[in-house]
C-alpha angles and dihedrals in degrees: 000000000000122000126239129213099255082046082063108041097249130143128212093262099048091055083055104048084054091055097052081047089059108048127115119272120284133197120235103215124215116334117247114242131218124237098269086041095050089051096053097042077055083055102049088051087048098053093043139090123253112241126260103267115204133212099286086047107045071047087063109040100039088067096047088044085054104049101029097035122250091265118091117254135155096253089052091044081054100064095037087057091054089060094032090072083056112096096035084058090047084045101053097049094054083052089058094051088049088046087053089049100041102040094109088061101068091196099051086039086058093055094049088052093052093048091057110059084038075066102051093045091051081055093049094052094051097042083063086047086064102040087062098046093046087048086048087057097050095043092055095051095245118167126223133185138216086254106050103027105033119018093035096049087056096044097055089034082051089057099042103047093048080045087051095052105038090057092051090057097047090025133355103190086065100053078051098059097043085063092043092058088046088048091051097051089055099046081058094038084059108046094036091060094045087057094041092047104051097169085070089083085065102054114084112230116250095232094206089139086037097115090050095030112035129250121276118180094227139025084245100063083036085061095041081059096061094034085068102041082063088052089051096053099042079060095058104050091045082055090050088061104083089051110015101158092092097303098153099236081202120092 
């Protein structure tokens, strides 16, 4: 005879507190810094280097620099943020066609699993990205046209997902280190236009995401933010190098 939740002495809560314990894992995502914390992780990209970018990514940022300008805007952050969603979709659906292969290893399995919703979340951090530049946009009355903002991001989105995930199929190290160095140039792009654009840290931040994203008193510490969830990222897929075929990089 099965046993029902008032059998067992159960309330409604309880029943569900049981069922958020149980659900599959979940990444976090980036944390979301404070104000002292954001301005020093300005200060650590600042003062370091920019990675070494190889051939696919130079291929990737000299057309961007041509038609957007070298110097950081919203409209330019707009576009970046449509590619930049890219690899983590190319990523996921390799995870699904190992899941496929591997279902019978429940270990391995587990990892793909991992890995993919590392993946998603990734997705998911970058779509809202691109919902606050975009609102930024709007809100500043800049103006974008079919060209630049629409046709030219998928077709650059277009060549780097089927080169994302063309390179995790042959060799995934190297679709790792391609993000790494866009995520890298991101994590730059950010933190260079706060600092070039001082009067940011007057401008209080819409907080239309707020209640997704987090709060954040100015558009300078909301940029810092995403500065460094490029900077997260970057990490991860640098961490991913030494074992890139679904090896969760998160403790």
């Amino acid at each position: 005879m099965s046993t029902t939740a008032n059998d067992a002495g159960d309330t409604k809560e309880d029943i569900m507190t049981v069922t958020i314990e149980q659900r599959p894992e979940v990444h976090d995502g980036p944390p979301k810094l404070g104000p002292e914390e954001l301005r020093a992780a300005q200060r650590r990209t600042l003062d370091s280097p920019r990675m070494k970018y190889g051939l696919l990514a130079k291929m990737m940022f000299l057309p961007v620099d041509l038609m957007y300008g070298k110097r950081g805007s919203y409209t330019k952050f707009a576009m970046l943020e449509i590619i930049a969603r890219v690899p983590y979709q190319a990523w996921e659906r390799m995870g699904y066609w190992a899941l496929h292969r591997h279902r019978g290893t429940s270990t391995l399995a587990k990892r793909v699993v991992g890995r993919i919703v590392e993946a998603r979340s990734d997705q998911d951090n970058e779509q809202f990205h691109l919902l606050i530049m975009q609102d930024l946009v709007q809100r500043g009355g800049h103006r974008q046209n079919w060209l630049l903002h629409r046709a030219a991001p998928w077709a650059i989105s277009f060549f780097y997902y089927h080169v994302s995930w063309l390179l995790f199929l042959v060799k995934p190290e190297l679709s790792y280190r391609l993000n790494a160095e866009f995520e890298d140039h991101a994590e730059h792009e950010y933190m260079n236009f706060v600092a070039e654009n001082p009067e940011l840290e007057f401008q209080p931040a819409p907080g239309t995401y707020a209640a997704e994203y987090g709060h954040y008193a100015s558009v300078a510490d909301l940029l810092r933010q995403i500065g460094h969830d490029e900077r997260v990222h970057k990490l991860d897929s640098l961490a991913n190098l030494p074992a890139p075929r679904f090896h969760q990089s998160r403790a």
